[in-house]
C-alpha positions as CSV (number, residue, x, y, z in Angstrom):
1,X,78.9,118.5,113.1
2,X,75.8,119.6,111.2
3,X,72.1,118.8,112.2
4,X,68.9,118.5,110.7
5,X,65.5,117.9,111.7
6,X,64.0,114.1,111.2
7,X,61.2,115.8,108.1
8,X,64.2,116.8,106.4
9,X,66.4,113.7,106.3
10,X,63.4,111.0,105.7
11,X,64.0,110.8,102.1
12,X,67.6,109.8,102.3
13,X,66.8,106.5,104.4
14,X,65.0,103.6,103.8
15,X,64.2,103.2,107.6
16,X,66.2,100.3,108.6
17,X,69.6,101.6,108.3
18,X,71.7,102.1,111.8
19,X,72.1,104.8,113.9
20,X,73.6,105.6,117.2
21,X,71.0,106.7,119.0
22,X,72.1,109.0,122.2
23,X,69.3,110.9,124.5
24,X,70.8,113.1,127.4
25,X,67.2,115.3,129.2
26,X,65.0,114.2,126.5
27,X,67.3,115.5,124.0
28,X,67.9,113.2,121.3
29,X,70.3,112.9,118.4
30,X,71.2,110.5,115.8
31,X,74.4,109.8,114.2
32,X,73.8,107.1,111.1
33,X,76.3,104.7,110.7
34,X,76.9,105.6,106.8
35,X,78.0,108.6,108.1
36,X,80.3,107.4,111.1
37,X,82.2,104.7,108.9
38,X,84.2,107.5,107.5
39,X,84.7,109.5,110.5
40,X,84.5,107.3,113.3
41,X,84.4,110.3,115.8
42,X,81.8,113.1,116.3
43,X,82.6,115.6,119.0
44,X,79.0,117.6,120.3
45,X,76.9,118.3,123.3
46,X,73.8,117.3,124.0
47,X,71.5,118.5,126.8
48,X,74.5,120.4,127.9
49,X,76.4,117.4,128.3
50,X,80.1,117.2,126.1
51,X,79.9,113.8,124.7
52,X,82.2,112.3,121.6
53,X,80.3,109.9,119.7
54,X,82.8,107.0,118.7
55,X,82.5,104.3,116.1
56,X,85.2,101.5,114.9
57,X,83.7,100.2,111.8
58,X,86.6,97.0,112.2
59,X,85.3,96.0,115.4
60,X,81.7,97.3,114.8
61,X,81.6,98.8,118.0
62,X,80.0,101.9,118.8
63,X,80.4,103.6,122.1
64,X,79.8,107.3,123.7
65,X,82.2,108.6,125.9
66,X,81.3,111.7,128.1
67,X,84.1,113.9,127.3
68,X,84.6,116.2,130.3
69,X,87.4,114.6,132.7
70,X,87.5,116.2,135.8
71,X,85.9,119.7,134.4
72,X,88.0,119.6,131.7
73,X,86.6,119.5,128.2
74,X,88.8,117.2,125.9
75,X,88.1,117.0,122.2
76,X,89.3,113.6,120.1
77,X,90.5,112.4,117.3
78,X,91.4,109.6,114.5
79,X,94.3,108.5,114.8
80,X,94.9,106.5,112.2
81,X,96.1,103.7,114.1
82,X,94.7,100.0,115.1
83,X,95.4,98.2,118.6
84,X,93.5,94.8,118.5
85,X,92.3,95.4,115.2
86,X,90.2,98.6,116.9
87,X,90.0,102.5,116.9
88,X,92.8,104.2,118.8
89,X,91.9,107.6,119.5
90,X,93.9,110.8,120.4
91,X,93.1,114.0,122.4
92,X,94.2,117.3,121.1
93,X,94.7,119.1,124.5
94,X,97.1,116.5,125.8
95,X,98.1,114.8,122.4
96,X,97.3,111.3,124.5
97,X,96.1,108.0,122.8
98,X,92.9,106.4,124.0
99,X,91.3,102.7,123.1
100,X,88.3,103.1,121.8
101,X,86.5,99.9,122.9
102,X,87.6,100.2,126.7
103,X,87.7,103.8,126.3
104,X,90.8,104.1,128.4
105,X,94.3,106.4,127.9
106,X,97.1,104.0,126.9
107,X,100.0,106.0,125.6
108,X,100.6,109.9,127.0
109,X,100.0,112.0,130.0
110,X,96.5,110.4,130.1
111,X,97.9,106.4,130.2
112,X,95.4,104.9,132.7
113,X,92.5,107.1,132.9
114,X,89.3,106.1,131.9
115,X,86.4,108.5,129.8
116,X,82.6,107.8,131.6
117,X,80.3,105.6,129.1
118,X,76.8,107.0,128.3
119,X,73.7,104.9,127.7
120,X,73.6,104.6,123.6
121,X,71.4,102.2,121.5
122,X,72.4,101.6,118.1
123,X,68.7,101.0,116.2
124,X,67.0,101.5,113.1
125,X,66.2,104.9,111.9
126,X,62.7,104.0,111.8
127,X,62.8,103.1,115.2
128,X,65.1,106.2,116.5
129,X,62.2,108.4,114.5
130,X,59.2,106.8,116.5
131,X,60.9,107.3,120.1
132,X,62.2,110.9,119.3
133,X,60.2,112.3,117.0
134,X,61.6,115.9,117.2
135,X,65.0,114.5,117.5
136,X,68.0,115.6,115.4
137,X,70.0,113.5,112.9
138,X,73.7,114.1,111.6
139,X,74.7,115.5,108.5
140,X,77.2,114.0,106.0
141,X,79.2,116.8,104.7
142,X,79.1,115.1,101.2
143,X,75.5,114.8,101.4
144,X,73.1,111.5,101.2
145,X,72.9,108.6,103.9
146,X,76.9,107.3,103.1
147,X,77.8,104.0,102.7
148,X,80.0,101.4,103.4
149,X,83.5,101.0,102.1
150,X,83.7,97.3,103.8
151,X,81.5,95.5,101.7
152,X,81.5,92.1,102.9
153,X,83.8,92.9,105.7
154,X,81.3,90.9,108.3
155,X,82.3,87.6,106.1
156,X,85.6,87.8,106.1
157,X,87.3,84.6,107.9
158,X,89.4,86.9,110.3
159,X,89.6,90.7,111.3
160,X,91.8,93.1,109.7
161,X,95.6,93.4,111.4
162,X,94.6,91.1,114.3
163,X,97.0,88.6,115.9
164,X,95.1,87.3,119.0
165,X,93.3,84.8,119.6
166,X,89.5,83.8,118.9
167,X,86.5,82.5,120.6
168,X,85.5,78.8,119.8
169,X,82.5,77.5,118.0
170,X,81.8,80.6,116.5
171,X,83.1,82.8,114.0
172,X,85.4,86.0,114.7
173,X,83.1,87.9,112.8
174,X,79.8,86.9,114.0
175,X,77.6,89.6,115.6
176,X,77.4,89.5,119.4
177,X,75.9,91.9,122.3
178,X,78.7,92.1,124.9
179,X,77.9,93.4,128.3
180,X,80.9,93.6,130.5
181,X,82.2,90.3,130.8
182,X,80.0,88.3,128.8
183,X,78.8,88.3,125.2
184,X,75.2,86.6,123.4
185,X,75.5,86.1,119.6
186,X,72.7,87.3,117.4
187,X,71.6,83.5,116.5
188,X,70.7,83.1,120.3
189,X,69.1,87.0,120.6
190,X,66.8,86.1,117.4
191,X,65.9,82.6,118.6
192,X,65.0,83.5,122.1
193,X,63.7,87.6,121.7
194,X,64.6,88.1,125.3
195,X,67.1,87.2,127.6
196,X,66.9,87.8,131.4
197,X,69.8,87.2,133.6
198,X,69.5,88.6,137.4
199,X,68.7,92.7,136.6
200,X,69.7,92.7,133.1
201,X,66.7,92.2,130.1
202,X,68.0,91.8,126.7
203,X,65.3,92.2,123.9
204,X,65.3,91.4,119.8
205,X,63.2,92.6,117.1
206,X,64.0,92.5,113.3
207,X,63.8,95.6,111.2
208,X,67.8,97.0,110.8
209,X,70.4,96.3,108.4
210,X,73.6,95.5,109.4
211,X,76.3,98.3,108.6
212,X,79.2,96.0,107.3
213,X,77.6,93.8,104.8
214,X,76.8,95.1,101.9
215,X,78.3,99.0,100.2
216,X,74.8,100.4,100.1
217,X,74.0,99.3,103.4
218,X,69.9,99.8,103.2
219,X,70.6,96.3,101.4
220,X,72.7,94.6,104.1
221,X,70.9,91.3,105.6
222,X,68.7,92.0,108.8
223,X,70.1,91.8,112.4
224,X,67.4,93.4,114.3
225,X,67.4,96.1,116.9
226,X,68.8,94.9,120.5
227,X,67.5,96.9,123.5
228,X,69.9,96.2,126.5
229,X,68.2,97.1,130.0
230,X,68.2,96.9,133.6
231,X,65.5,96.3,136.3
232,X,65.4,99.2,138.8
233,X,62.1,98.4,140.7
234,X,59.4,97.9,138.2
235,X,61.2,100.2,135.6
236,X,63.5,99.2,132.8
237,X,66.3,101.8,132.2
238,X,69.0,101.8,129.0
239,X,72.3,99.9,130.9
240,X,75.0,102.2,131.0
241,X,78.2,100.3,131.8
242,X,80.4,98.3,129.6
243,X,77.9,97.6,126.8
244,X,79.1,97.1,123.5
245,X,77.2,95.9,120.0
246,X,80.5,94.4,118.0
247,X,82.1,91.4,116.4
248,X,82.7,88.5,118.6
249,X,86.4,88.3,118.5
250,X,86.1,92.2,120.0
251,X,83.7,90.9,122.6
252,X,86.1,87.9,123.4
253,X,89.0,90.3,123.4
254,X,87.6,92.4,126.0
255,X,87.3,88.1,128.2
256,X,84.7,86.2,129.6
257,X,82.5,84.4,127.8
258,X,80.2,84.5,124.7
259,X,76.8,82.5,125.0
260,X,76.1,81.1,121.5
């Protein structure tokens, strides 16, 4: 993957288009959504750590997966295949297939193990440019901010190539924050801005496009940047574990329960 500085990129985007935003030391990257719709996986380190950067643009779910198991450095792949309508992933070293969205090994030598989730927010490039302003953003290797090749996908009535079954009183394709076993729509985030429940503070604020409306995606409809946190004494810190931004049939995949 090729970097370059946040001066150099400003032009290309309008400031409320998605990125994954990943900060490991103080060192801070973005990968825009434009860019990850096509390749779905970025392999890279940041602040010395190995990390694969993972998107499924048919579950809208992005996720980063530290990618050294047991001091071994593993390097993934598209597979080109769908389980549950989501990104399976492969490893070259052991040729293994991985689920993206539970970031486990289900077929191969690595069947059962799990990769170690990192704190990620997926925000506006406006807002990953005032938290990290030295921070680096990825480079499409076609040039400009790319785009989305699922226009409209977000209002379709049902997922691509899924079977399963679907929440009620809410559509498959809604968005929804999903944090382990439970999920909160975007309707309830926008109506309430912040949700507490025990250590876990949930916050909304408009001001980014969502990635699978519209082709140019600067013009999707607003969702709003969703900060998911935990109370450790009187800090807030990024939750870590089992956090997901995706469509609520993924969320209701994964069970529990999705608060509308």
């Amino acid at each position: 993957p090729r970097f370059a500085s946040i001066a150099d990129v400003s032009r290309l985007y309008k400031g409320t288009e998605p990125v994954i935003t990943v900060n490991v030391t103080g060192d801070a990257k973005a990968y825009p959504l434009g860019i990850l719709m096509t390749h779905e996986i970025v392999n890279d380190e940041l602040g010395g750590k190995p990390i694969t950067v993972t998107y499924c643009p048919l579950c809208n779910s992005a996720i980063v997966f530290d990618r050294n198991i047991d001091g071994k450095i593993y390097d993934f792949g598209v597979s080109g295949k769908l389980r549950n309508s989501d990104l399976v992933m492969w490893d070259r070293q052991t040729q293994s297939w991985w689920q993206q969205f539970i970031g486990e090994g289900i077929v191969g030598e690595m069947t059962g193990t799990k990769l170690t989730m990192l704190p990620v927010r997926v925000e506006s490039f406006d807002k990953f440019k005032g938290r990290f302003p030295d921070g680096q953003v990825l480079v499409s290797p076609r040039g400009g901010p790319g785009f989305n090749p699922y226009a409209g996908y977000d209002s379709s009535p049902q997922p691509f190539l899924y079977r399963g079954s679907f929440p009620e009183g809410i559509r498959p394709l809604d968005y929804v924050l999903a944090v382990g076993g439970e999920a909160w729509s975007i309707d309830l985030l926008r109506r309430e801005k912040r949700v507490e429940k025990g250590d876990l503070v949930i916050t909304w604020e408009p001001g980014q496009n969502a990635a699978m409306d519209e082709r140019n995606i600067s013009d999707g409809q607003d969702i709003g940047n969703i900060v998911v946190q935990r109370k450790e004494g009187s800090k807030l810190v990024d939750a870590v574990h089992d956090v997901t931004f995706a469509f609520s049939f993924h969320a209701f995949n994964k069970g529990g329960t999705i608060n509308k």
